[in-house]
FINULO-273880 format. One record per residue: z negated, x negated, y of N, C-alpha, C, O in turn; residue in one letter; residue number from 1. Coordinates in steps of 0.05 Angstrom, whole numbers. Last residue first. Example, Ala and Ser with C-alpha at 12.3 -4.5 7.8 and 13.67 -1.06 7.14 Angstrom:
% residues 2
+--------+--------+--------+--------+--------+--------+--------+--------+--------+--------+--------+--------+------+------+
|    nzz |    nxx |    nyy |   cazz |   caxx |   cayy |    czz |    cxx |    cyy |    ozz |    oxx |    oyy | zanu | selo |
+--------+--------+--------+--------+--------+--------+--------+--------+--------+--------+--------+--------+------+------+
|   -142 |   -257 |    -45 |   -143 |   -273 |    -21 |   -157 |   -258 |      1 |   -161 |   -268 |     23 |    S |    2 |
|   -156 |   -264 |   -114 |   -156 |   -246 |    -90 |   -156 |   -264 |    -66 |   -169 |   -285 |    -66 |    A |    1 |
+--------+--------+--------+--------+--------+--------+--------+--------+--------+--------+--------+--------+------+------+
END
This chain:
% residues 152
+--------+--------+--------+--------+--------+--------+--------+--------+--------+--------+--------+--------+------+------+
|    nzz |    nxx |    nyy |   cazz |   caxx |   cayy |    czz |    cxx |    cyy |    ozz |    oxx |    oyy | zanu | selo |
+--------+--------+--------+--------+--------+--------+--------+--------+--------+--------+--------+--------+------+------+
|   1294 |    252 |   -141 |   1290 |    262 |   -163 |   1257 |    277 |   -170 |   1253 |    288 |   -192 |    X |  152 |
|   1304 |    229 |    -94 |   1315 |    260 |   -109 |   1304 |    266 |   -124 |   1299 |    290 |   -125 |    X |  151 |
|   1300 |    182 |   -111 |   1288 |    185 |    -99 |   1290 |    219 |    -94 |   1269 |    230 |    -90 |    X |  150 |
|   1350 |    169 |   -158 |   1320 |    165 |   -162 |   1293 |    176 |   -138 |   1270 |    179 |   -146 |    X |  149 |
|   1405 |    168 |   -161 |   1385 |    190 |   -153 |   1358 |    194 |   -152 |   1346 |    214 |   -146 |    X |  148 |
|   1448 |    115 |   -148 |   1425 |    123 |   -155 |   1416 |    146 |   -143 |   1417 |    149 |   -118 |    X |  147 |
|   1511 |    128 |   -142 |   1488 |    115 |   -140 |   1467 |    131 |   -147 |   1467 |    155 |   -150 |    X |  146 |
|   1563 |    162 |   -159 |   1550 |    139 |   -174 |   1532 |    125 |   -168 |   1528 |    106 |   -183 |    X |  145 |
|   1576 |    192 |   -116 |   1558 |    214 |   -139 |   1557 |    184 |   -156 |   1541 |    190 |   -175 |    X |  144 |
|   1597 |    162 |    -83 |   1570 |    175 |    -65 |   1551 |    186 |   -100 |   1527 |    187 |   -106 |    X |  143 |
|   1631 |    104 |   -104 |   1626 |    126 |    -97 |   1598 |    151 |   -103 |   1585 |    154 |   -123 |    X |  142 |
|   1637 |     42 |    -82 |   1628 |     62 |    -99 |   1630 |     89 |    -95 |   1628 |     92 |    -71 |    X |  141 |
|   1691 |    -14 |    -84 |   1675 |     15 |    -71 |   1663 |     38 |    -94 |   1674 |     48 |   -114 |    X |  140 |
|   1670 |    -75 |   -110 |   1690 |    -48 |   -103 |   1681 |    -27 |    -96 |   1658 |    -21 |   -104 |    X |  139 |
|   1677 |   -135 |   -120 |   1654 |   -113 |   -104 |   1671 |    -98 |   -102 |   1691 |   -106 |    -90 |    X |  138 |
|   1663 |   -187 |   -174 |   1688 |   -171 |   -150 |   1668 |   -153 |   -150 |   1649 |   -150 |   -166 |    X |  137 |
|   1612 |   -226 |   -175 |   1632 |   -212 |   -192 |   1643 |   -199 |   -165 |   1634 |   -201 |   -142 |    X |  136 |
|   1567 |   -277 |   -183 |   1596 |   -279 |   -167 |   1625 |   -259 |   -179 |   1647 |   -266 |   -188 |    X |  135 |
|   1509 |   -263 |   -140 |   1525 |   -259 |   -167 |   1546 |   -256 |   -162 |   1554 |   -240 |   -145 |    X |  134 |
|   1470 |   -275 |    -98 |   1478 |   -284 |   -114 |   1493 |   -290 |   -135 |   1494 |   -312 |   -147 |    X |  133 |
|   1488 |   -217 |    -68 |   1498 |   -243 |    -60 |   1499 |   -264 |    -81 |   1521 |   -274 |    -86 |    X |  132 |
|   1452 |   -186 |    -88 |   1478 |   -182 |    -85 |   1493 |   -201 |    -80 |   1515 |   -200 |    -90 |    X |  131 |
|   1403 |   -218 |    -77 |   1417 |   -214 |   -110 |   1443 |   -199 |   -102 |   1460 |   -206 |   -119 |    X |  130 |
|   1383 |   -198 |    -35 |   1394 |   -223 |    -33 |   1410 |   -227 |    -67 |   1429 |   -241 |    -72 |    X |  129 |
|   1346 |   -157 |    -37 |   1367 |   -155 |    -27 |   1402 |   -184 |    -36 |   1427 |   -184 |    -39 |    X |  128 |
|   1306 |   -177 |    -62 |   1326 |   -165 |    -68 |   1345 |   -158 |    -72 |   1359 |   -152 |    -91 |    X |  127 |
|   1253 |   -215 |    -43 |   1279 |   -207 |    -27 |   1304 |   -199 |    -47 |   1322 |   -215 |    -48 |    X |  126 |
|   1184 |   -197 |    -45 |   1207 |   -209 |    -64 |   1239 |   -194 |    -50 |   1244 |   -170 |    -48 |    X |  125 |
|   1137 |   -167 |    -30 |   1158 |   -182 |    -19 |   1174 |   -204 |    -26 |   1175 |   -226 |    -15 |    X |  124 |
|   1135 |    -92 |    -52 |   1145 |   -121 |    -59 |   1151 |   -144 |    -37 |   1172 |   -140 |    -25 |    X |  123 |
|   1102 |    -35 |    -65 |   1109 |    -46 |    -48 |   1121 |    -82 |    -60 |   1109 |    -91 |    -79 |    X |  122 |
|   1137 |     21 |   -108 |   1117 |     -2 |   -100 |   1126 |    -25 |    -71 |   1148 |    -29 |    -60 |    X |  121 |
|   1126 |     91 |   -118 |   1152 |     71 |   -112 |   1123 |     43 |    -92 |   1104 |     45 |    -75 |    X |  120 |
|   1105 |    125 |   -177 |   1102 |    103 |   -165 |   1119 |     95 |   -152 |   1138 |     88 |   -166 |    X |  119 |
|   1127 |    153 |   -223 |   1123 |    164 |   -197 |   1119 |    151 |   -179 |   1126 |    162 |   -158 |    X |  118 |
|   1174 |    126 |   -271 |   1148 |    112 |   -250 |   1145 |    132 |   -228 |   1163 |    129 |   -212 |    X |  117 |
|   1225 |    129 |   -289 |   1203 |    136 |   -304 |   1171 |    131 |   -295 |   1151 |    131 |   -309 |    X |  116 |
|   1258 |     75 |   -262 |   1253 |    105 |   -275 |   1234 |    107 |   -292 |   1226 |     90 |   -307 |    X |  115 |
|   1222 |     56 |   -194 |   1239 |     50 |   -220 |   1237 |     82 |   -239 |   1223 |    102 |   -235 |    X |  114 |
|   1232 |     31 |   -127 |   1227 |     60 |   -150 |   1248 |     61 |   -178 |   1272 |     64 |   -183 |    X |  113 |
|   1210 |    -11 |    -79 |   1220 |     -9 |   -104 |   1208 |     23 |   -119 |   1186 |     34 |   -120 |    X |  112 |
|   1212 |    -30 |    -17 |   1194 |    -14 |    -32 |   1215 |     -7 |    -56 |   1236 |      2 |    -49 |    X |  111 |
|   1206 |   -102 |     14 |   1216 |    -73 |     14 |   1200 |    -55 |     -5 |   1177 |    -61 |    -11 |    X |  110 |
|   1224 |   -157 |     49 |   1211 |   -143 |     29 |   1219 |   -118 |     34 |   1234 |   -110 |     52 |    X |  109 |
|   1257 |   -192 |     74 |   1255 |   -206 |     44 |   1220 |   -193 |     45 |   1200 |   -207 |     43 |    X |  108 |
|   1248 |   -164 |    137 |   1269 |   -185 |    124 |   1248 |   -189 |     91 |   1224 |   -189 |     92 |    X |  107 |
|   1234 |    -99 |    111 |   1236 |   -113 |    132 |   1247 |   -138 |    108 |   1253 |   -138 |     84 |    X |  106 |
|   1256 |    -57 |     81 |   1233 |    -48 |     97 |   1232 |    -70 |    114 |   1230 |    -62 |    137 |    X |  105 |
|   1309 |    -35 |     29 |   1289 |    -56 |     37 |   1282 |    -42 |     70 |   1294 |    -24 |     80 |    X |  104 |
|   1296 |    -11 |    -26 |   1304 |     -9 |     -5 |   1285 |    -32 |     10 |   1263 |    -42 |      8 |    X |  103 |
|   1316 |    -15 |    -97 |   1306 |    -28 |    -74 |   1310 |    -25 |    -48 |   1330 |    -37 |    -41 |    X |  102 |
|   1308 |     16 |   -158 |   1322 |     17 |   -133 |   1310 |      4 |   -113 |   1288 |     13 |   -109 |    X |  101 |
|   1330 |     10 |   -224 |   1309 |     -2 |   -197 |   1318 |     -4 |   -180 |   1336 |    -21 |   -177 |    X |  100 |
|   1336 |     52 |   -283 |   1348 |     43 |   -259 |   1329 |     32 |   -242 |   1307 |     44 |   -243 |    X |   99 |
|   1373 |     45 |   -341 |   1347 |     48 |   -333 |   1345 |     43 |   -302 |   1358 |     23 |   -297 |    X |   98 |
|   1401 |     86 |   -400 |   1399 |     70 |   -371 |   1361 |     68 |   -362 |   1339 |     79 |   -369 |    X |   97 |
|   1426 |     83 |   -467 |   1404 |     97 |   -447 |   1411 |     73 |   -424 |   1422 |     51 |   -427 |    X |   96 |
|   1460 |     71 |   -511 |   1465 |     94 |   -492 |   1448 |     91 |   -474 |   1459 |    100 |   -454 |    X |   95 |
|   1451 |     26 |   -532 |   1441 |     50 |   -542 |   1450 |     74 |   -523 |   1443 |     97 |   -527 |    X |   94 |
|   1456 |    -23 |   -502 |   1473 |    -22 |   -519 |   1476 |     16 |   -534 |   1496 |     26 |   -543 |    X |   93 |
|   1433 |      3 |   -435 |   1434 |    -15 |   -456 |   1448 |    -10 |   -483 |   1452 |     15 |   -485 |    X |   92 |
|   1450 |    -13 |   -359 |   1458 |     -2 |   -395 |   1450 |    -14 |   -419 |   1456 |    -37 |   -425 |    X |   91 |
|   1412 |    -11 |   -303 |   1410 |    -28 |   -344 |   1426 |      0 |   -353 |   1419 |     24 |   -355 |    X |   90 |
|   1425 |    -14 |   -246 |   1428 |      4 |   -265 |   1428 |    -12 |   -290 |   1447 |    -27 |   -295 |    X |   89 |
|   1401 |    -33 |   -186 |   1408 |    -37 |   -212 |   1400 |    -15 |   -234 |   1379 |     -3 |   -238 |    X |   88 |
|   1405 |    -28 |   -111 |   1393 |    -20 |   -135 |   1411 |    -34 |   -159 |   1433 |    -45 |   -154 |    X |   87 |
|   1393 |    -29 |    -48 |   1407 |    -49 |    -75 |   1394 |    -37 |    -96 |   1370 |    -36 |    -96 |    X |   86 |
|   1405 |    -10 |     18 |   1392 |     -2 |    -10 |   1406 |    -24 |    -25 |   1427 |    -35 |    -17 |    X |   85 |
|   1370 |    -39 |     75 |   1398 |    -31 |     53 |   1382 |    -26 |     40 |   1358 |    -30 |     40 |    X |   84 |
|   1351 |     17 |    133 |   1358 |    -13 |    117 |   1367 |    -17 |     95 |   1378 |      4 |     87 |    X |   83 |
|   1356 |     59 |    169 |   1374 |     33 |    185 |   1374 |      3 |    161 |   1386 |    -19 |    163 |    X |   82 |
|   1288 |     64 |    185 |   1313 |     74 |    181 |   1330 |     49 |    184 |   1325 |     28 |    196 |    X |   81 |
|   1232 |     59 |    139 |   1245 |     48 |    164 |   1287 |     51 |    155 |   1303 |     46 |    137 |    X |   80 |
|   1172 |     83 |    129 |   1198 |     83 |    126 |   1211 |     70 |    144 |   1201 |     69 |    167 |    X |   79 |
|   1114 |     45 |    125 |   1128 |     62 |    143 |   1151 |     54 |    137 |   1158 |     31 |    137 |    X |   78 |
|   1072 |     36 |     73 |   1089 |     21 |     87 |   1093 |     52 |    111 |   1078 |     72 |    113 |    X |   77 |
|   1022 |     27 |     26 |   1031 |     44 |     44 |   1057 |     25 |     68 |   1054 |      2 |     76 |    X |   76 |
|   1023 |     -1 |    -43 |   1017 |     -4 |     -4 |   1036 |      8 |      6 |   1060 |      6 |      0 |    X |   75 |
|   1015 |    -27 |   -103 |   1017 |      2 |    -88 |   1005 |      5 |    -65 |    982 |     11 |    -63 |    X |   74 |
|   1055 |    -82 |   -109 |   1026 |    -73 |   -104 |   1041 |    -38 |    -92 |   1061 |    -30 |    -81 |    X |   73 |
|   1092 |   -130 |   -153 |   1091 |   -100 |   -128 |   1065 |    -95 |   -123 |   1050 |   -108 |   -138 |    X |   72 |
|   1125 |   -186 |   -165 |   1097 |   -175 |   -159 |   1099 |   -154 |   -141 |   1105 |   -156 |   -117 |    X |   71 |
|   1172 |   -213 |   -208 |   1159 |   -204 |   -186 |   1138 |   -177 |   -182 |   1138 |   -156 |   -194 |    X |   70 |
|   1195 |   -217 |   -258 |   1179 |   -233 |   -241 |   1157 |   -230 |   -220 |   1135 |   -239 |   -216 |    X |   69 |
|   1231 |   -180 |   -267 |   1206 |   -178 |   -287 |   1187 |   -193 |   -275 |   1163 |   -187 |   -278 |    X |   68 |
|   1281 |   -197 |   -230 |   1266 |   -172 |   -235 |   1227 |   -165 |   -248 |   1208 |   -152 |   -240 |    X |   67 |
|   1296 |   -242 |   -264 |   1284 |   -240 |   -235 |   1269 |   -222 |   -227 |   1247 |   -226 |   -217 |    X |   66 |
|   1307 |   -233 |   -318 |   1278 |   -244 |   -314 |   1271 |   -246 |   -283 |   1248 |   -250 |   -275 |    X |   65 |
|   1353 |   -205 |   -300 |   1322 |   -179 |   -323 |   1299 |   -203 |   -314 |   1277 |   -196 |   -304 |    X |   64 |
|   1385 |   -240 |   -282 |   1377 |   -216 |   -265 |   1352 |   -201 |   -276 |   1335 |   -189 |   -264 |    X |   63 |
|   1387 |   -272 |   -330 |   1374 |   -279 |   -304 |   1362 |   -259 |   -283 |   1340 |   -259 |   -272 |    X |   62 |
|   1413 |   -234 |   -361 |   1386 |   -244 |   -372 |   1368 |   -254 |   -340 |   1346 |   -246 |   -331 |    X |   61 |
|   1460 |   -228 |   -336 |   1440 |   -208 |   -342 |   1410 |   -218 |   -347 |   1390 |   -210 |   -337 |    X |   60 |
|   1479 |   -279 |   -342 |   1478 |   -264 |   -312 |   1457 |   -245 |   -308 |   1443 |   -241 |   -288 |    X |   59 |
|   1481 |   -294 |   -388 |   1472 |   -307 |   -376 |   1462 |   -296 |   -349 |   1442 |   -304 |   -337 |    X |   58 |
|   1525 |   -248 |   -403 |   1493 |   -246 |   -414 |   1476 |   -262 |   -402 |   1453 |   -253 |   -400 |    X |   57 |
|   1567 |   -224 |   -354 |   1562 |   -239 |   -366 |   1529 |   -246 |   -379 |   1511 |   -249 |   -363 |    X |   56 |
|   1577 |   -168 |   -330 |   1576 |   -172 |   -353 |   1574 |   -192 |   -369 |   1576 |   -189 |   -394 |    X |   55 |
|   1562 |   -124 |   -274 |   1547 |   -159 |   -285 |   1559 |   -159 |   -312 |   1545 |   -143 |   -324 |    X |   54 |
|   1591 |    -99 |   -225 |   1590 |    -98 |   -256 |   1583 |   -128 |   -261 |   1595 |   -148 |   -254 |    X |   53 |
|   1585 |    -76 |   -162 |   1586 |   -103 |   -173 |   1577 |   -101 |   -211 |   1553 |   -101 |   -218 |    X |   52 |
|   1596 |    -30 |   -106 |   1583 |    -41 |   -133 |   1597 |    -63 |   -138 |   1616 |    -71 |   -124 |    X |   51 |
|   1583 |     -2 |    -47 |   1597 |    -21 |    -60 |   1576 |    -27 |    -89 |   1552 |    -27 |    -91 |    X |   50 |
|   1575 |     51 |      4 |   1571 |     35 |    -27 |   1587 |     20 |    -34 |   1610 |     27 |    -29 |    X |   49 |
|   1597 |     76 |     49 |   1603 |     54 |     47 |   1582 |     32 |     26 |   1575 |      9 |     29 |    X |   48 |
|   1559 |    127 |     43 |   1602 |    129 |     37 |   1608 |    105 |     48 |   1629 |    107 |     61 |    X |   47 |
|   1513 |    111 |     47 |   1521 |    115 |     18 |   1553 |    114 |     18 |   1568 |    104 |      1 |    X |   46 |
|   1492 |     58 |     89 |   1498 |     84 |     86 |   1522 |    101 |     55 |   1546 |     95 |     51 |    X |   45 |
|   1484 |      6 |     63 |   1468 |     16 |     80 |   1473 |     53 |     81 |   1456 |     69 |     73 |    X |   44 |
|   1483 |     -6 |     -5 |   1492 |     -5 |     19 |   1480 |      4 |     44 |   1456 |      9 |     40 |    X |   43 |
|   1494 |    -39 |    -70 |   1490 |    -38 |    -48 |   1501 |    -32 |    -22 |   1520 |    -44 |    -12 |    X |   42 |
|   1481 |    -40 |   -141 |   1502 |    -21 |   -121 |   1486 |    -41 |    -92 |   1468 |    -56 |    -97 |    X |   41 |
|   1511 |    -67 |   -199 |   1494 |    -66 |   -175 |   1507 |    -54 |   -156 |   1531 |    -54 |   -151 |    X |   40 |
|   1501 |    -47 |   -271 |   1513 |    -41 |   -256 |   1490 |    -54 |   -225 |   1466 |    -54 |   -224 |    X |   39 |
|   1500 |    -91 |   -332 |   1488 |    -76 |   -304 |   1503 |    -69 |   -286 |   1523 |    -84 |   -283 |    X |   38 |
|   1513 |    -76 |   -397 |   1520 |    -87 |   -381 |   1503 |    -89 |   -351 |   1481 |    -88 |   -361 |    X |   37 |
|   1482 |    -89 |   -455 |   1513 |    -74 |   -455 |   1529 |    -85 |   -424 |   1550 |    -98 |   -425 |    X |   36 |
|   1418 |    -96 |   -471 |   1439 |   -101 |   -448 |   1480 |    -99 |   -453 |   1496 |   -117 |   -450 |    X |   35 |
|   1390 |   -133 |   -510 |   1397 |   -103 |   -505 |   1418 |    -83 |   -491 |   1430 |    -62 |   -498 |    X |   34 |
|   1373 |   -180 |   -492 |   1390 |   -169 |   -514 |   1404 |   -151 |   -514 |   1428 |   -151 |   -517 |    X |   33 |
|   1330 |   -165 |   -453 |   1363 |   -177 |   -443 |   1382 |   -178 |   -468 |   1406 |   -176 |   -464 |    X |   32 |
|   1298 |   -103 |   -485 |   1302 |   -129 |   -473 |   1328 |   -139 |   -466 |   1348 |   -126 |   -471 |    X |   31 |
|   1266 |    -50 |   -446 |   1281 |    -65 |   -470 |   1275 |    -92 |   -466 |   1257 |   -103 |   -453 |    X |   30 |
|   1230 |    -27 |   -422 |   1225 |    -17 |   -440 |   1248 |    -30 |   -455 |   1251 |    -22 |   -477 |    X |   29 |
|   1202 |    -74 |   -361 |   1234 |    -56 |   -374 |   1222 |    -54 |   -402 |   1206 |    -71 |   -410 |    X |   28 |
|   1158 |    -76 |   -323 |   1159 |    -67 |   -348 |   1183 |    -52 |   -352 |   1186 |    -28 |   -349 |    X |   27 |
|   1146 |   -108 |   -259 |   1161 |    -99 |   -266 |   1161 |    -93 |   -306 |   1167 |   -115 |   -316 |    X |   26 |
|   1069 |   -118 |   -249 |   1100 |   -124 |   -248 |   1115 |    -99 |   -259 |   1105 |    -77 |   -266 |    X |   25 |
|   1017 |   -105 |   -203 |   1032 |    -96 |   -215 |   1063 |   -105 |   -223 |   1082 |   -101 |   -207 |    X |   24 |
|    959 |   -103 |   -169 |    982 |   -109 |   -172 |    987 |   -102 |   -199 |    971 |    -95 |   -215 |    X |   23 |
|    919 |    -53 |   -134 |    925 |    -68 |   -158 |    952 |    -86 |   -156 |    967 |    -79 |   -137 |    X |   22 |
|    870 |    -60 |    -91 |    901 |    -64 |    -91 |    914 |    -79 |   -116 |    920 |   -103 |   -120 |    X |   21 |
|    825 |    -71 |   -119 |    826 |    -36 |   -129 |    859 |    -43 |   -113 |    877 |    -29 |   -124 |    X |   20 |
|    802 |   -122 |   -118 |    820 |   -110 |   -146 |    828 |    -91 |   -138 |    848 |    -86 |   -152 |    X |   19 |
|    778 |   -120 |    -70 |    813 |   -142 |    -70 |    819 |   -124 |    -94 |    839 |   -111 |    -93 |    X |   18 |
|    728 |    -90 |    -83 |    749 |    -81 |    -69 |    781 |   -102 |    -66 |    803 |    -92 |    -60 |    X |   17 |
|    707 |   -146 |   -100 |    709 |   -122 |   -123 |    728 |   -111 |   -114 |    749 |   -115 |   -126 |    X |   16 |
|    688 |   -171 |    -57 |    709 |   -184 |    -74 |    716 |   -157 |    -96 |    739 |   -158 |   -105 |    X |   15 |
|    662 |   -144 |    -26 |    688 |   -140 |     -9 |    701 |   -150 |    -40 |    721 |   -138 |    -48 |    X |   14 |
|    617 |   -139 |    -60 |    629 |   -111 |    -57 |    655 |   -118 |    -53 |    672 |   -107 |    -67 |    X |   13 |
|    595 |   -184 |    -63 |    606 |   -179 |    -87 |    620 |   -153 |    -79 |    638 |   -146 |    -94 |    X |   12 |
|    583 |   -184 |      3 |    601 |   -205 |     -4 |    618 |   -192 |    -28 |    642 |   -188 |    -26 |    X |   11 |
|    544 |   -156 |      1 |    563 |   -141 |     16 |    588 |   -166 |      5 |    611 |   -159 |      0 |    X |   10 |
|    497 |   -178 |    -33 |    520 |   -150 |    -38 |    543 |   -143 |    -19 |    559 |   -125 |    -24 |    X |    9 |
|    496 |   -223 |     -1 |    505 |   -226 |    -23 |    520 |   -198 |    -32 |    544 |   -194 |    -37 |    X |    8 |
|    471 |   -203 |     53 |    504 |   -209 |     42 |    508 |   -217 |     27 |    532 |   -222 |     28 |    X |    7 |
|    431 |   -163 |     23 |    451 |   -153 |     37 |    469 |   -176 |     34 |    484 |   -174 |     15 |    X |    6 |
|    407 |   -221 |      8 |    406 |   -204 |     -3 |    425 |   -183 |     -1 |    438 |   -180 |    -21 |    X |    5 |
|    393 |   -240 |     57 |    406 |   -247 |     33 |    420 |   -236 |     16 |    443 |   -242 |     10 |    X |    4 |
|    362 |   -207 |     83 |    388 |   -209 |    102 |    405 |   -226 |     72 |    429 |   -222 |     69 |    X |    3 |
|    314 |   -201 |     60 |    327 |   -180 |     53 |    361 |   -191 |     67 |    381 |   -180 |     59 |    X |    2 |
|    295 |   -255 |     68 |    304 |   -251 |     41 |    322 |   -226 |     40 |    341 |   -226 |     24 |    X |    1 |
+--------+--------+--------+--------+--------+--------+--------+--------+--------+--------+--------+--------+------+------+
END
């Protein structure tokens, strides 16, 4: 009876412990209404940034619900040199920005840091790959227009 007993508690313990890796989505403080325009940057090393201006609403909206979709958990990773950044910048009609930066960590995942989050999360949602999706001209960015988020 006592060997029951033990794995029944050791069983309700392990399942309790799955919660404490919380997950977690993405919470933009607007909505795709809102939206004025996005900026996308991506690069491997900053003095070869390129951006991409989203201004179609259909484009935006898709990009806010791709974004909002996906699932982060707070997991330890190991930095890894050598991988791209993609981030997004929300303008919204009000003046204010909002920024999600994605570095990526291995193929189609990486670690996300949004503003206003001490938090940078773990994701394997590919990111990366939204640069590609969206069919606007890519022009060089420059070093003082990307994101500062991890600076910060």
């Amino acid at each position: 009876m006592k060997k029951v007993v033990t794995l029944v508690l050791a069983f309700v313990f392990a399942v309790s412990m799955t919660g404490c890796a919380q997950t977690v989505h993405v919470d933009f403080p607007f909505d795709p209404a809102d939206l004025d325009f996005i900026e996308m940057f991506y690069f491997y090393t900053p003095a070869e940034a390129e951006k991409k201006v989203i201004t179609e609403q259909a484009d935006m909206k898709d990009l806010y619900d791709r974004l909002e979709g996906i699932s982060l958990k707070d997991k330890k990773t190991e930095p890894v040199a050598g991988g791209s950044v993609t981030s997004f910048r929300f303008h919204c009609a009000d003046g204010t920005t909002y920024e999600v930066i994605y570095s990526s960590i291995a193929v189609k995942s990486g670690r996300i840091k949004m503003t206003g989050d001490e938090t940078d999360y773990f994701t394997s949602a590919d990111l990366a790959a939204c640069w590609s999706n969206y069919d606007y001209e890519a022009v060089t960015a420059r070093e003082n227009e990307l994101p500062a988020l991890y600076g910060k």
